[in-house]
N, CA, C and O atoms as a GROMACS GRO file, in nm:
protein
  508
    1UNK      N    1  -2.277  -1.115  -0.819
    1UNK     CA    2  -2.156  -1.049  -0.860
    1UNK      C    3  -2.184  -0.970  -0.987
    1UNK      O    4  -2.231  -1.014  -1.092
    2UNK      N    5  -2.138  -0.820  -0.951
    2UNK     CA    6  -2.166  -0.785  -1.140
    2UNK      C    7  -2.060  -0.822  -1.236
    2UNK      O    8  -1.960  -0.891  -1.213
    3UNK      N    9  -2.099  -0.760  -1.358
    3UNK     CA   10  -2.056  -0.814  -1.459
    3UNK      C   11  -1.894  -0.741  -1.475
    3UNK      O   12  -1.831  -0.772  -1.576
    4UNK      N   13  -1.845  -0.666  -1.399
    4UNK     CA   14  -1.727  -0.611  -1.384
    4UNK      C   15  -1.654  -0.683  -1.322
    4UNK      O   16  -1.540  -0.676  -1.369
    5UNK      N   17  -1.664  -0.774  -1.211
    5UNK     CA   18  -1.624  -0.895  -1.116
    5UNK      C   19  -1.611  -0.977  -1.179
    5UNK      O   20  -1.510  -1.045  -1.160
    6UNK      N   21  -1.724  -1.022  -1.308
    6UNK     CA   22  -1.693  -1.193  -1.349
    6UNK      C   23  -1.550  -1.241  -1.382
    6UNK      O   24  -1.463  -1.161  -1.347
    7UNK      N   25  -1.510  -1.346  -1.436
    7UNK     CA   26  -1.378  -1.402  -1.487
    7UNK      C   27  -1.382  -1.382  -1.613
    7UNK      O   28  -1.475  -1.418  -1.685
    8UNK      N   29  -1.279  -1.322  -1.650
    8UNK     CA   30  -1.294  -1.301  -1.791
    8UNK      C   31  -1.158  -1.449  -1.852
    8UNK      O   32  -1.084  -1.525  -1.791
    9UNK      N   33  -1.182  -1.428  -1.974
    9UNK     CA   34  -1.158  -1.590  -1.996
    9UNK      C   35  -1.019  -1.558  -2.072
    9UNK      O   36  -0.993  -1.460  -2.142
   10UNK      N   37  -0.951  -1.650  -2.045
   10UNK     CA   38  -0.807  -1.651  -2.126
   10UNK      C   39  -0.703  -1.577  -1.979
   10UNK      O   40  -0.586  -1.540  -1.989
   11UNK      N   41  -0.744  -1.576  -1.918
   11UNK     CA   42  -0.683  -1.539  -1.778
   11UNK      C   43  -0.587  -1.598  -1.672
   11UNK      O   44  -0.645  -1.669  -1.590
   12UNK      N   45  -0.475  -1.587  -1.657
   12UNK     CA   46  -0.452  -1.661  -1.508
   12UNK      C   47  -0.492  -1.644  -1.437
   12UNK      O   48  -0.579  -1.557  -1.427
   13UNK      N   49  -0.456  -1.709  -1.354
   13UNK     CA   50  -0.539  -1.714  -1.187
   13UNK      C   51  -0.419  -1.527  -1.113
   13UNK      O   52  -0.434  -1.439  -1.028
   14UNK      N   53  -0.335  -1.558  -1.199
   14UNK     CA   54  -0.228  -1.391  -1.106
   14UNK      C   55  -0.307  -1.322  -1.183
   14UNK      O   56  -0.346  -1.230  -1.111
   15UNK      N   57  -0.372  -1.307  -1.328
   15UNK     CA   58  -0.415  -1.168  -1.370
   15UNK      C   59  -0.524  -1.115  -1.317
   15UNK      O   60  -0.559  -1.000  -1.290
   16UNK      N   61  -0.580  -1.244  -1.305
   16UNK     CA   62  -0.750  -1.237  -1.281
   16UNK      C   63  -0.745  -1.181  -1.133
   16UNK      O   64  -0.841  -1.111  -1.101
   17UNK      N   65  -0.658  -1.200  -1.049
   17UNK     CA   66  -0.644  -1.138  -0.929
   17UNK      C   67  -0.574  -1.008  -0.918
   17UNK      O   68  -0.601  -0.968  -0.804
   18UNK      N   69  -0.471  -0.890  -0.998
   18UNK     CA   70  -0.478  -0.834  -1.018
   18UNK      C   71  -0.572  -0.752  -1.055
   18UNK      O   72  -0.582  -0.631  -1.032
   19UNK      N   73  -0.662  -0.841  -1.131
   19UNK     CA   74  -0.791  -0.711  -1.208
   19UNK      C   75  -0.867  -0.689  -1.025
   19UNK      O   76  -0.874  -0.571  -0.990
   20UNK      N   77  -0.896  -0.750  -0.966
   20UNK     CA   78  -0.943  -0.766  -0.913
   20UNK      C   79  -0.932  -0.694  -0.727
   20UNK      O   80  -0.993  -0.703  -0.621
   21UNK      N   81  -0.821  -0.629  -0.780
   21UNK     CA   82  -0.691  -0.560  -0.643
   21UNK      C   83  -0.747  -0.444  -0.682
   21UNK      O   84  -0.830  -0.458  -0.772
   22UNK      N   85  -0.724  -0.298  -0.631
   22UNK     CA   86  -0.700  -0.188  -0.626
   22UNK      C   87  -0.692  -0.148  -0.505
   22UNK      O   88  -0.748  -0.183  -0.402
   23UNK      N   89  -0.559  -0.012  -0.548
   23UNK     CA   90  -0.473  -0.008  -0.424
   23UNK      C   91  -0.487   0.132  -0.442
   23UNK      O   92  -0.458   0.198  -0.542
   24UNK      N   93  -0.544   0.180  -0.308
   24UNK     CA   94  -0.529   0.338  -0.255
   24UNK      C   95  -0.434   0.405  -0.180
   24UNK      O   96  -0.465   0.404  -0.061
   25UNK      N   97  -0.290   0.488  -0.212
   25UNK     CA   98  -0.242   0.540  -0.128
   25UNK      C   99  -0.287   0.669  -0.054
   25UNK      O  100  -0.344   0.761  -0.113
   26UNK      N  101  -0.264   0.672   0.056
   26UNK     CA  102  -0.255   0.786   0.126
   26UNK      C  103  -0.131   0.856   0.187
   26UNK      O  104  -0.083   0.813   0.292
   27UNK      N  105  -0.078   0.965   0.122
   27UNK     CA  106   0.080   1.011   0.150
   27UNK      C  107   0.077   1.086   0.230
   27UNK      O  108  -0.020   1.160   0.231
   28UNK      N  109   0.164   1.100   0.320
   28UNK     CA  110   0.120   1.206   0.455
   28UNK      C  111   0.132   1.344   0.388
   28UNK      O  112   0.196   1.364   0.285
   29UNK      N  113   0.056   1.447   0.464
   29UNK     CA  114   0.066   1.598   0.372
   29UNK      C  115   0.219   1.643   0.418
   29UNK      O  116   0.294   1.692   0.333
   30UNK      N  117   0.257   1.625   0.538
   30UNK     CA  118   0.400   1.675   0.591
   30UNK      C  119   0.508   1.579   0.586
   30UNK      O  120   0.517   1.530   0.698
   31UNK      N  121   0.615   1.518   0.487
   31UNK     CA  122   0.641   1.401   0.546
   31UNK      C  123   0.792   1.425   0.631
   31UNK      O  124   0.888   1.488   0.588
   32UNK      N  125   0.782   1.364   0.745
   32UNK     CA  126   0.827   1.372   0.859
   32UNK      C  127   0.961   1.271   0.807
   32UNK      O  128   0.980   1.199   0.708
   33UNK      N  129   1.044   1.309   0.932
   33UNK     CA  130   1.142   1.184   0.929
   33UNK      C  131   1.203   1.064   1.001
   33UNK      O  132   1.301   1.041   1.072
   34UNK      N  133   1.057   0.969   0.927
   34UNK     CA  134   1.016   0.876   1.035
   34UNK      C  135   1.025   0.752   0.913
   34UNK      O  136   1.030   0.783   0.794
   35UNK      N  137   1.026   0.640   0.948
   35UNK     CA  138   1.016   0.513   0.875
   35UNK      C  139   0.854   0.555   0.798
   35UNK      O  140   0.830   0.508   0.687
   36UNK      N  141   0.770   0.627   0.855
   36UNK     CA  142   0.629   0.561   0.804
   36UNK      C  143   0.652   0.698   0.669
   36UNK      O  144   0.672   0.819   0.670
   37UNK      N  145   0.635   0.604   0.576
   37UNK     CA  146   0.586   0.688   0.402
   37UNK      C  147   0.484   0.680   0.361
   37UNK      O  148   0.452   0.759   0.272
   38UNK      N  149   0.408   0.603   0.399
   38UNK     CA  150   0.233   0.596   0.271
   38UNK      C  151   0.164   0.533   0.401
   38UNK      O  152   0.220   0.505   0.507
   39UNK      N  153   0.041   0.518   0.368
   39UNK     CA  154  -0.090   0.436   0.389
   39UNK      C  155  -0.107   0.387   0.284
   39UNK      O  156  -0.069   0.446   0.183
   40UNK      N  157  -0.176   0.251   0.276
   40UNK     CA  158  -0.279   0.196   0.180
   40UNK      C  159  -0.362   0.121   0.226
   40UNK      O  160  -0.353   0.044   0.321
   41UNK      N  161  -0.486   0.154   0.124
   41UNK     CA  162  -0.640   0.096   0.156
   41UNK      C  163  -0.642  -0.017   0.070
   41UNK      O  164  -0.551   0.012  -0.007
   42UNK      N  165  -0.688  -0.130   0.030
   42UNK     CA  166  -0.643  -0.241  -0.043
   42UNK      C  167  -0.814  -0.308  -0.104
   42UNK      O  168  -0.861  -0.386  -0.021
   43UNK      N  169  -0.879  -0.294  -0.194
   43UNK     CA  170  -1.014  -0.341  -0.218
   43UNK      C  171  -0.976  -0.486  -0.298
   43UNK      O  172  -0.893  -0.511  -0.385
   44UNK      N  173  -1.038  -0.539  -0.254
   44UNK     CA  174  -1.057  -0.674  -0.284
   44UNK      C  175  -1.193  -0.737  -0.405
   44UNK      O  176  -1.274  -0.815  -0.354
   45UNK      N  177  -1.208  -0.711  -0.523
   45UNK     CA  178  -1.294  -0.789  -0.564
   45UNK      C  179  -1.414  -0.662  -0.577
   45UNK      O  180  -1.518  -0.652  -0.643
   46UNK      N  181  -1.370  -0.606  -0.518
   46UNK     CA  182  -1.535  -0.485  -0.497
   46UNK      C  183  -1.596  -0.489  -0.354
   46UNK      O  184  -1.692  -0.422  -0.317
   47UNK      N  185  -1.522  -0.580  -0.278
   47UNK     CA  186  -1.648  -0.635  -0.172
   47UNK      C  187  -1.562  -0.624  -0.032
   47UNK      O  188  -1.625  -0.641   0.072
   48UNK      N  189  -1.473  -0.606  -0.028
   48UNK     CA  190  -1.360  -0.608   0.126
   48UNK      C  191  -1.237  -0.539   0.096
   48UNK      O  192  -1.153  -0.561   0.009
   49UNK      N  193  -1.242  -0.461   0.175
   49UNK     CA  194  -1.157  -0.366   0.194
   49UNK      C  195  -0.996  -0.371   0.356
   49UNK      O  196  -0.994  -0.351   0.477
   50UNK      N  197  -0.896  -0.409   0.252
   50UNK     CA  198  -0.832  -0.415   0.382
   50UNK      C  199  -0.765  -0.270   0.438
   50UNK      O  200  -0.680  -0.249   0.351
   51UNK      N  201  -0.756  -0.164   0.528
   51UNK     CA  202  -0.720  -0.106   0.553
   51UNK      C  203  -0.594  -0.089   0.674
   51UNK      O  204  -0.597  -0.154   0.779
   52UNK      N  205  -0.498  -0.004   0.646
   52UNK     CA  206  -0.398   0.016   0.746
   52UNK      C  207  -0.258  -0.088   0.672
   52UNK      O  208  -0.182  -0.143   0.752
   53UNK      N  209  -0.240  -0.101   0.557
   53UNK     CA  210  -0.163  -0.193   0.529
   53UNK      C  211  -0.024  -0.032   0.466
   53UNK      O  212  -0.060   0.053   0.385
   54UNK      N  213   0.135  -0.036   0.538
   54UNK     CA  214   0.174   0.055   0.557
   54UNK      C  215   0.314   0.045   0.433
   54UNK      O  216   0.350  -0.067   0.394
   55UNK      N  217   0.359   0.128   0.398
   55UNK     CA  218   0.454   0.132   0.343
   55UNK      C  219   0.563   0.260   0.449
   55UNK      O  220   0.558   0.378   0.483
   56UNK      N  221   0.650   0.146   0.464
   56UNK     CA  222   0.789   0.212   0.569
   56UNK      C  223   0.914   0.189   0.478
   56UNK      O  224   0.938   0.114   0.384
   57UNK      N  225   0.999   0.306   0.560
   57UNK     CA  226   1.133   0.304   0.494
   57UNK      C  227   1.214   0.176   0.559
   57UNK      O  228   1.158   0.122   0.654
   58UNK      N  229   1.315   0.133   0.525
   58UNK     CA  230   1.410   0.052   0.607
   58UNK      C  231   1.566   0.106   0.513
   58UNK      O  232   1.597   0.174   0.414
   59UNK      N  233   1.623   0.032   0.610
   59UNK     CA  234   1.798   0.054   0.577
   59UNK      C  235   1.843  -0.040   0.376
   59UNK      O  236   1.935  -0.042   0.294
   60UNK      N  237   1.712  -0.094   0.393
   60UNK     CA  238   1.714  -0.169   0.269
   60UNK      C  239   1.632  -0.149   0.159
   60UNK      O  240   1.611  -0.209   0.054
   61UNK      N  241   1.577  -0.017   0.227
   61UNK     CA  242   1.461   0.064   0.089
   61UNK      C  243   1.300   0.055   0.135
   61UNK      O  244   1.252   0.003   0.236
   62UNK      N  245   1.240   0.117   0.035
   62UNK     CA  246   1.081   0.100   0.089
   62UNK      C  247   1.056  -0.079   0.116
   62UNK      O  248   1.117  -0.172   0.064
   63UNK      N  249   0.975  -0.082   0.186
   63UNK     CA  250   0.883  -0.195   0.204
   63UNK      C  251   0.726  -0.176   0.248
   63UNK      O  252   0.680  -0.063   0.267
   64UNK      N  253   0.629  -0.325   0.264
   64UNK     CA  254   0.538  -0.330   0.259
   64UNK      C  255   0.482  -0.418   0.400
   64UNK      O  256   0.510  -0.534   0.430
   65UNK      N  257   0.402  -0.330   0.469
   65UNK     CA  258   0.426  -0.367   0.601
   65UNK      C  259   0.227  -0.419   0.630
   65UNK      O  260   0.138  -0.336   0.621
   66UNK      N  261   0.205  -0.550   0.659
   66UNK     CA  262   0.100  -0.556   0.703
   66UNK      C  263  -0.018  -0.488   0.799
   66UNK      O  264   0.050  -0.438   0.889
   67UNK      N  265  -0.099  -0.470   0.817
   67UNK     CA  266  -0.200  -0.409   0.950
   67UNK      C  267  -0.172  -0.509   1.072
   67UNK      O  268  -0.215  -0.620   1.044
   68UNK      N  269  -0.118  -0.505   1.188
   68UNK     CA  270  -0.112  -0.548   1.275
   68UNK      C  271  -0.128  -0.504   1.422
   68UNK      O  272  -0.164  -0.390   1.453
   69UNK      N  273  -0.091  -0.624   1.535
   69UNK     CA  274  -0.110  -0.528   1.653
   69UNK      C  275  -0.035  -0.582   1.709
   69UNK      O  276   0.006  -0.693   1.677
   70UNK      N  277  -0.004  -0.526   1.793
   70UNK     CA  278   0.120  -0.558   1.903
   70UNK      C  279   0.087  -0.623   2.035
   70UNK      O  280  -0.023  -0.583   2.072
   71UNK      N  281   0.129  -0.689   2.101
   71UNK     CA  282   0.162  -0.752   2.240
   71UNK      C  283   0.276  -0.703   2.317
   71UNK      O  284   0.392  -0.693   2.277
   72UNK      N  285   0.220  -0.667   2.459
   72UNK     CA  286   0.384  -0.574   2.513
   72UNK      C  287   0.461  -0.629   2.518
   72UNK      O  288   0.549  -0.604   2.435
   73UNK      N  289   0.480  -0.727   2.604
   73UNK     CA  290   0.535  -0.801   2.566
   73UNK      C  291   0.512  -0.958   2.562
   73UNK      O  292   0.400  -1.005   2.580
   74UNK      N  293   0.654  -1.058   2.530
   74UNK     CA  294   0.668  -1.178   2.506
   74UNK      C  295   0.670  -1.247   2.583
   74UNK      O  296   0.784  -1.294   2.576
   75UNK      N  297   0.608  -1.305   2.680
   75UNK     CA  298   0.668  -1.382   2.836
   75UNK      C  299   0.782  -1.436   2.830
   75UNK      O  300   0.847  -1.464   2.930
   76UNK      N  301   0.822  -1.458   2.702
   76UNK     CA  302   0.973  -1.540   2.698
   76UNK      C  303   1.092  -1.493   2.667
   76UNK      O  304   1.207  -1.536   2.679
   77UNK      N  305   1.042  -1.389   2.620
   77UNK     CA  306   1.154  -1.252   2.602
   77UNK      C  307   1.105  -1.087   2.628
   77UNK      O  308   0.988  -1.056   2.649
   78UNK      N  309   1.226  -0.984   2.622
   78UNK     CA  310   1.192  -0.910   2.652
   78UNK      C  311   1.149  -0.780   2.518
   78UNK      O  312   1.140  -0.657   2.513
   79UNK      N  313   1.133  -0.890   2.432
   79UNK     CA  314   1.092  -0.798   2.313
   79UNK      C  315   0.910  -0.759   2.287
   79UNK      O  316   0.817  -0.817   2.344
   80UNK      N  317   0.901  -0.677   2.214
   80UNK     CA  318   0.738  -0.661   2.159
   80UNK      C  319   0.733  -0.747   2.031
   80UNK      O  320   0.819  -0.761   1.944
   81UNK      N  321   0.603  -0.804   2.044
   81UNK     CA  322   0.579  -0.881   1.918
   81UNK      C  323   0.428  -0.826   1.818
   81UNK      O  324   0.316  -0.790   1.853
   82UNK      N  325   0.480  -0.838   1.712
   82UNK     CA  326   0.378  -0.775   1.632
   82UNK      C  327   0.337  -0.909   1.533
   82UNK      O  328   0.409  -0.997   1.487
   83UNK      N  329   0.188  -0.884   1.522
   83UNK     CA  330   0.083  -1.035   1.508
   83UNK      C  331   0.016  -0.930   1.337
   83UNK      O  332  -0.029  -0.815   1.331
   84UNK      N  333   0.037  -1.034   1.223
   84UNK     CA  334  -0.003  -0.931   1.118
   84UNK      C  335  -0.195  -0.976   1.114
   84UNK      O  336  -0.230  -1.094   1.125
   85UNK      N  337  -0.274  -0.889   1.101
   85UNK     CA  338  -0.424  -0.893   1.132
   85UNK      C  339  -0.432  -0.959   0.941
   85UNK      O  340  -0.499  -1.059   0.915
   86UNK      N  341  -0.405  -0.933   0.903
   86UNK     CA  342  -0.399  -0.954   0.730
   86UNK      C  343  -0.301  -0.982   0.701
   86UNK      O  344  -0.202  -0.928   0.750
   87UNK      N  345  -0.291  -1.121   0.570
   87UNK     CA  346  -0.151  -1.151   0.538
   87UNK      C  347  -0.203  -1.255   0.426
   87UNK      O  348  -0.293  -1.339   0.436
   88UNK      N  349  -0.113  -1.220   0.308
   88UNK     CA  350  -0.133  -1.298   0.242
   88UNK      C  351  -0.075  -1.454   0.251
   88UNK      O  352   0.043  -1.476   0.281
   89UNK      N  353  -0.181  -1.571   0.219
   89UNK     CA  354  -0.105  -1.694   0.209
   89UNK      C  355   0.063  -1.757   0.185
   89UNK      O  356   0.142  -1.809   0.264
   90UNK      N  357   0.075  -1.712  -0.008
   90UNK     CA  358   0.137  -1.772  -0.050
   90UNK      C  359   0.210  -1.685  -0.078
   90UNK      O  360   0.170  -1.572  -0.048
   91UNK      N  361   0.321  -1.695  -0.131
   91UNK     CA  362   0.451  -1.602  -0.146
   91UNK      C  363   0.391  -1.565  -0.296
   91UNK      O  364   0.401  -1.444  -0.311
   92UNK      N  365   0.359  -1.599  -0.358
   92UNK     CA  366   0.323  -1.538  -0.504
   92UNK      C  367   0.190  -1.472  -0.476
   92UNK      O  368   0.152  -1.407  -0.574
   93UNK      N  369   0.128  -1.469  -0.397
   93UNK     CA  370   0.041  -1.381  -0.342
   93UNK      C  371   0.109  -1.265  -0.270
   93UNK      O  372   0.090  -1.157  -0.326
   94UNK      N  373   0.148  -1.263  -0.213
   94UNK     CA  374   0.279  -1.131  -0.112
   94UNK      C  375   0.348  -1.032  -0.201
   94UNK      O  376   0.344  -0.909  -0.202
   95UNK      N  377   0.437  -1.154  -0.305
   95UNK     CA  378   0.453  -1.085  -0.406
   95UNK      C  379   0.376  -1.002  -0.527
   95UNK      O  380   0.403  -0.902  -0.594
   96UNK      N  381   0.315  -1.053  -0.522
   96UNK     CA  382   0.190  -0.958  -0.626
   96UNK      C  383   0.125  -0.814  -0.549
   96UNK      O  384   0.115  -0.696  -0.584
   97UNK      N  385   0.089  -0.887  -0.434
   97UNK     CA  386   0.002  -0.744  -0.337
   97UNK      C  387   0.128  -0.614  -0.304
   97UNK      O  388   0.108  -0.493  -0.313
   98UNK      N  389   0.255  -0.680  -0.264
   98UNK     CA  390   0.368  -0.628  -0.270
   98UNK      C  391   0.374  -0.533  -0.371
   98UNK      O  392   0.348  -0.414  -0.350
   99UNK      N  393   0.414  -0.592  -0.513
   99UNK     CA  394   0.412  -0.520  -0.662
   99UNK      C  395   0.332  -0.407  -0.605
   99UNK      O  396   0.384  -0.303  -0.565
  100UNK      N  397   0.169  -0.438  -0.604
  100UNK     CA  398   0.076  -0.351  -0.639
  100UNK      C  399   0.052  -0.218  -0.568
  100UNK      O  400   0.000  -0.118  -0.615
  101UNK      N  401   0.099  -0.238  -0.449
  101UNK     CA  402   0.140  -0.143  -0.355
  101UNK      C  403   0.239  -0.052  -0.355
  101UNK      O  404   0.226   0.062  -0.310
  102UNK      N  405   0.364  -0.108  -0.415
  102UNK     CA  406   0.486  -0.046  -0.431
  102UNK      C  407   0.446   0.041  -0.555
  102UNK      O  408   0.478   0.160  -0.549
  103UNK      N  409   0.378  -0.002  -0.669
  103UNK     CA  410   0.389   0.037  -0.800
  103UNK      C  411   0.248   0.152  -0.762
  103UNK      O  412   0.236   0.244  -0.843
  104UNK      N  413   0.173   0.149  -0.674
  104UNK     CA  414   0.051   0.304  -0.698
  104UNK      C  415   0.144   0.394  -0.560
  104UNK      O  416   0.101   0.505  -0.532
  105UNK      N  417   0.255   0.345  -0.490
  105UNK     CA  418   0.312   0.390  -0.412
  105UNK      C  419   0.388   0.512  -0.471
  105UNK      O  420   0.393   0.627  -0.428
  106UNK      N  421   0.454   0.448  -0.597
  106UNK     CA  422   0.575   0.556  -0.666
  106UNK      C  423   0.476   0.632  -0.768
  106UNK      O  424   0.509   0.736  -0.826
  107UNK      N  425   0.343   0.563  -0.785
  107UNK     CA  426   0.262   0.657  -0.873
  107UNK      C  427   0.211   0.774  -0.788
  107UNK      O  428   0.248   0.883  -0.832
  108UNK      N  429   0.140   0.778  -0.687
  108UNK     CA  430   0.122   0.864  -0.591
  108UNK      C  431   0.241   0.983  -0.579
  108UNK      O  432   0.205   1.101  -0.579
  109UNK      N  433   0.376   0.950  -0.570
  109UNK     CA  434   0.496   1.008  -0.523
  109UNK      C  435   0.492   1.060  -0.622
  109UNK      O  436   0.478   1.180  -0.597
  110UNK      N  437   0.501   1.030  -0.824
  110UNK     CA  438   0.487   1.118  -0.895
  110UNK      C  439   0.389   1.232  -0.919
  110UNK      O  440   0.424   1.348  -0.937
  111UNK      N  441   0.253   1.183  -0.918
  111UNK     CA  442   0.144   1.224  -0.893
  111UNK      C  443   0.156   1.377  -0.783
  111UNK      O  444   0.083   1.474  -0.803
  112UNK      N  445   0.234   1.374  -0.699
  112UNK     CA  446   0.235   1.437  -0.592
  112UNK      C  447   0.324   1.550  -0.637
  112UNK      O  448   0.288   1.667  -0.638
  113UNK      N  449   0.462   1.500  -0.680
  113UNK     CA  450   0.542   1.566  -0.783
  113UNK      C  451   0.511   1.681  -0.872
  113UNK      O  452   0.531   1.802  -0.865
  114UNK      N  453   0.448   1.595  -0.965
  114UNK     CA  454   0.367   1.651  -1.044
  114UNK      C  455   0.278   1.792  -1.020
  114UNK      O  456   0.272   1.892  -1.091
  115UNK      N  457   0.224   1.768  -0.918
  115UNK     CA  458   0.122   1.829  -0.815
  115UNK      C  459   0.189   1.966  -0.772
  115UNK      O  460   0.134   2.075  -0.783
  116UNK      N  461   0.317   1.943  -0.722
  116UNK     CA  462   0.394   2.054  -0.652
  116UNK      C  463   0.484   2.129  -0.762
  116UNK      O  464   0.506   2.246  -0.732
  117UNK      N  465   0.526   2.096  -0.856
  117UNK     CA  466   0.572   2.163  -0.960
  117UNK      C  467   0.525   2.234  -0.998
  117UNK      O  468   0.567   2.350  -1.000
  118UNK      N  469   0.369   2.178  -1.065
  118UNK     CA  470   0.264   2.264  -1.142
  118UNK      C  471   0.188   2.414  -1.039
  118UNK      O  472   0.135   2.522  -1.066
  119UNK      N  473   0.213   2.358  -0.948
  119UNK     CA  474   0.156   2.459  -0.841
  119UNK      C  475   0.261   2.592  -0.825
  119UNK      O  476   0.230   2.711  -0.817
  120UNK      N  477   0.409   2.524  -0.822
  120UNK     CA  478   0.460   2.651  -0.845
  120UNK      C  479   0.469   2.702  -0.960
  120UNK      O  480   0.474   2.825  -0.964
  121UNK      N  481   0.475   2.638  -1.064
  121UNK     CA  482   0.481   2.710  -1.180
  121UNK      C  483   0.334   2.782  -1.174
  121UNK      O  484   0.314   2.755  -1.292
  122UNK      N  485   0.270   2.819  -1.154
  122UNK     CA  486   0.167   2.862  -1.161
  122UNK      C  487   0.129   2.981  -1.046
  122UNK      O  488   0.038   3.058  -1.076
  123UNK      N  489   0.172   2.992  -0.961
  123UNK     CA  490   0.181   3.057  -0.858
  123UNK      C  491   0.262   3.223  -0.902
  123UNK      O  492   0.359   3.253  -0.972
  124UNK      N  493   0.173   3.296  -0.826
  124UNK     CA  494   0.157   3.444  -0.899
  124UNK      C  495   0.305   3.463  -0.830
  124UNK      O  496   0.357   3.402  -0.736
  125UNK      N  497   0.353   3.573  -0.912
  125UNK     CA  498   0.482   3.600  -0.909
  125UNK      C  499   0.472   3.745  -0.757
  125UNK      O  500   0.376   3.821  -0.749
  126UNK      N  501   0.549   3.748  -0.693
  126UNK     CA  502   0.523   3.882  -0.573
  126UNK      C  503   0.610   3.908  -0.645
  126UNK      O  504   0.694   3.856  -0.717
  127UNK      N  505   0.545   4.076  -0.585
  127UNK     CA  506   0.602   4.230  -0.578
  127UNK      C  507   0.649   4.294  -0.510
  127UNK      O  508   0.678   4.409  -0.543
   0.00000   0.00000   0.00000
């Protein structure tokens, strides 16, 4: 492990796992008007990478939607069931990966902001 990985001391076990997260969004270039808002790539430690983990709209605001796959259906009903491929354990784990996702989610969205403003301000004036 390098020396960027080790435990640094005076740490919780939530910080030390934070340092240890980084979260990549990917914002669609067109965004459509569909539940799906972001991608994120999720690195773990330096060493595993979870990918496909989604941020969707709902009637109750953004959320944070696992990588999963579907089954057509249920033999016992007539619904589709979706099986999450990645998931965190513990609820203070969910919650944290949650945070971290949501929070480079709205950074991205500014970032992007940012991005499109400056572009027009900058953009040659026609004749």
């Amino acid at each position: 492990m390098t020396e960027h990985y080790e435990t640094q001391k005076n740490q919780t076990p939530a910080e030390e796992m934070k340092r240890l997260l980084d979260v990549r969004i990917n914002l669609p270039e067109k965004p459509a008007e569909s539940k799906y808002l972001a991608k994120a790539n999720l690195s773990i430690g330096g060493m595993y990478v979870v990918r496909g983990i989604k941020v969707l709209d709902s009637k109750n605001g953004p959320f944070v939607a696992m990588p999963s796959y579907r089954l057509d259906k249920d033999k016992q009903s007539e619904r589709k069931r979706y099986y999450d491929i990645f998931f965190p354990i513990t609820p203070e784990a969910r919650a944290m990966m949650n945070s971290l996702v949501m929070e480079a989610y709205h950074q991205a969205l500014q970032e992007q902001s940012a991005a499109q403003v400056n572009h027009v301000a900058t953009a040659e004036p026609v004749m």
